[in-house]
Each structure stands twice: as structure tokens, then as C-alpha cells.
N, C-alpha and C positions, 0 to 999 in steps of 0.2 A: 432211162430215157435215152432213146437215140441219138448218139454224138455227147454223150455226156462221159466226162472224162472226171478219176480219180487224182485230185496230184496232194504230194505229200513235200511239204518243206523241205525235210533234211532229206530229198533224196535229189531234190532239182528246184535248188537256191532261187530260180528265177519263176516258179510256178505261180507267183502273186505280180508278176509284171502286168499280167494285159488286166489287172483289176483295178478301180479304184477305190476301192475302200473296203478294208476285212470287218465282218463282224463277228460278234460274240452273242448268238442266241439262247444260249444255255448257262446260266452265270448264277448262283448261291451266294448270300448276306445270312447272317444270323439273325434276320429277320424269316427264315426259309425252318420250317420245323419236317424232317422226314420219320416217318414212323420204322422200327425198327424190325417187323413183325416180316418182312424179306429177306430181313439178313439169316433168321430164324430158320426158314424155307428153305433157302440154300444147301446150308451149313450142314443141316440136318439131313438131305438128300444125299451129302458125302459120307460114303463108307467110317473112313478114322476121325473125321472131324467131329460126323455125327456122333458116333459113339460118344466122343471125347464132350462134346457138346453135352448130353444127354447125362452123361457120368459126373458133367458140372451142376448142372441143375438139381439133380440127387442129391448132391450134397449140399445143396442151396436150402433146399427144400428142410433139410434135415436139420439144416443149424437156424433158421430164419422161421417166421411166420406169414415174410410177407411173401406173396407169391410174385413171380415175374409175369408182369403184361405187358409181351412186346408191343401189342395194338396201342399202344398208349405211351410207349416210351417214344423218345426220337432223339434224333442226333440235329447238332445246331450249327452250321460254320459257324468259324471265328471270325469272319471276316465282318468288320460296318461296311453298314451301303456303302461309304466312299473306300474304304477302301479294296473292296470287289469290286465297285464300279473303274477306278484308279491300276489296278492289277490288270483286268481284264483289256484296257486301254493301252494302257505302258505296253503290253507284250504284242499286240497286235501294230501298233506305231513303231516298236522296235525290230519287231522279226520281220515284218512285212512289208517296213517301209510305207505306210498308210495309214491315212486317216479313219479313226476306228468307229464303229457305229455299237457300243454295246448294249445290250439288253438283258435285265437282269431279270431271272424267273426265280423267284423263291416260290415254296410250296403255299399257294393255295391265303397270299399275302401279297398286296402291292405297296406295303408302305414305304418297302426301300426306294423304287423310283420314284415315289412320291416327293419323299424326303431329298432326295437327289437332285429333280428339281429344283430346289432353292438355292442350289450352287451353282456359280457361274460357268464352270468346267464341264459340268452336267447337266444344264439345264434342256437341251436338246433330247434326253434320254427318253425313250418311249414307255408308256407304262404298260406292265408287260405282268404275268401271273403263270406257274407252272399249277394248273387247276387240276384235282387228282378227283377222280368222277369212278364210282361202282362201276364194275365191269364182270359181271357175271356172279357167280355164288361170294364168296369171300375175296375174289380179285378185283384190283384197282389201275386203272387208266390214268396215266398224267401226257395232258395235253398240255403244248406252250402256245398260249394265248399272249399274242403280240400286239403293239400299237393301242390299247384301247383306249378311248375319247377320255381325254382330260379327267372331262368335265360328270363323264357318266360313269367310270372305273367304280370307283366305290359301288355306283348305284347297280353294276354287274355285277360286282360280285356278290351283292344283294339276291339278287336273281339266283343264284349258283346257289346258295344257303338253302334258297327253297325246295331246290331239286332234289330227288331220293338219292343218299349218300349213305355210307358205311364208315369213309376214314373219318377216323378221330377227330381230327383237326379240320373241320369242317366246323365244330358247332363251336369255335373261338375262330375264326376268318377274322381278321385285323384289315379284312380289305377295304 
């Protein structure tokens, strides 16, 4: 965008002055399930990794019966909603000097803000979903869907259930 500028904290202390308020639109609770089936992809595009990757699973294969499906494993933060919500806040009111607007996207799950809400610290928090949508052959698209109505959240992501999906975690949505 035209006139739009990069600023970085630790390089110019004073880059959050002319704002009022930092947010946090990217934010994970262990209510956020990611599937592991990327890291897979990576790993294995690298030279020694790959190998080394490939030479584990051999041997997996070898002493195990069960097989590894990455589509279906996933990794969970640690973090409760409050306390991703509480992190993400504390660090934006301290390093910025402002009041924080967080928004917490777990994968493809609203129940952290949901649950968030009930707290008086948090009751302002938008309910918000990192929704992970097919994107071509075997690839997947995560969109952060922000702000959704209270009162129809759930009943979207109802809607989103129905849609043609691939990732795992799609046919458990807790939203």
C-alpha cells in the first residue's frame, strides 16, 4: 500500500507512539489442534534432514506396526484460553505502552473466546476462528475470521462443517 511503512520495535523504541491501541490477531490456546502433515513436507524437501527424517521412519516402521499419519496427528499449545489471552495482553500493554485488543485464533475452534468471555478481564474479546478450508489437490488455506456475531459463531461455523473440506479437524469443530 502506498505510504505504508514497516516499523519494528527494537529498532525505533517510539514506533507505537502515534497508535492507540496494539493488537494481537494471531494468538493459539490449546483449544487450537494444527495437523502435523506440513511439518512432514518441509523436512523432507531438505537435503540431510530429509534423509535423516526418512531413515527415522524406516526404523519406525521396522520395530512398530503402527504406521505414522501425519494427517491426523497435531500439535496443541499449552497455553488456557486465559492464559494466551493474559500473555498476549501483558506483552502488548508492556512493550507498547497500550491498551491491548487481543484476538485469539485457534484452529478451526471458537471455544476459547467463547469461554473468555465469562471473564471480566476478557469479556470485550472478539470471537474470532483460524478456519483451515482445501486449497487445491492435497493443500490447505487458513483464513483468520475475526469479530464473528456472538450470538451466530457457533451457528458459522456450522455452515463451514458443511463446506467440501480435506483437514482432519474439520469433522470434530468444537465451534
Amino acid at each position: 500500500m502506498k505510504g505504508s511503512q514497516i516499523s519494528y520495535l527494537w529498532r525505533d523504541p517510539d514506533a507505537a507512539r502515534s497508535f492507540s491501541t496494539g493488537v494481537s490477531l494471531h494468538s493459539h490456546t490449546n483449544r487450537s489442534k494444527e495437523t502435523l502433515d506440513f511439518v512432514v513436507k518441509i523436512i523432507s524437501s531438505d537435503g540431510f534432514w530429509g534423509h535423516l527424517f526418512q531413515w527415522l521412519e524406516e526404523i519406525h516402521a521396522k520395530q512398530s506396526v503402527l504406521k505414522l499419519d501425519y494427517k491426523h496427528a497435531y500439535w496443541t499449545p499449552a497455553a488456557y484460553a486465559s492464559l494466551g489471552f493474559d500473555l498476549e495482553r501483558r506483552q502488548i500493554e508492556s512493550k507498547l505502552q497500550r491498551p491491548a485488543l487481543v484476538s485469539i485464533t485457534d484452529h478451526d475452534n471458537i471455544e476459547a473466546p467463547q469461554l473468555l468471555r465469562t471473564v471480566a478481564s476478557a469479556r470485550h474479546i472478539p470471537v474470532s476462528v483460524e478456519w483451515t478450508t482445501p486449497f487445491g489437490g492435497d493443500q490447505s488455506f487458513h483464513l483468520g475470521i475475526h469479530n464473528l456475531p456472538s450470538a451466530q459463531g457457533a451457528q458459522w461455523c456450522g455452515h463451514s462443517r458443511s463446506s467440501p473440506r480435506t483437514h482432519p479437524t474439520h469433522d470434530s469443530l468444537n465451534c
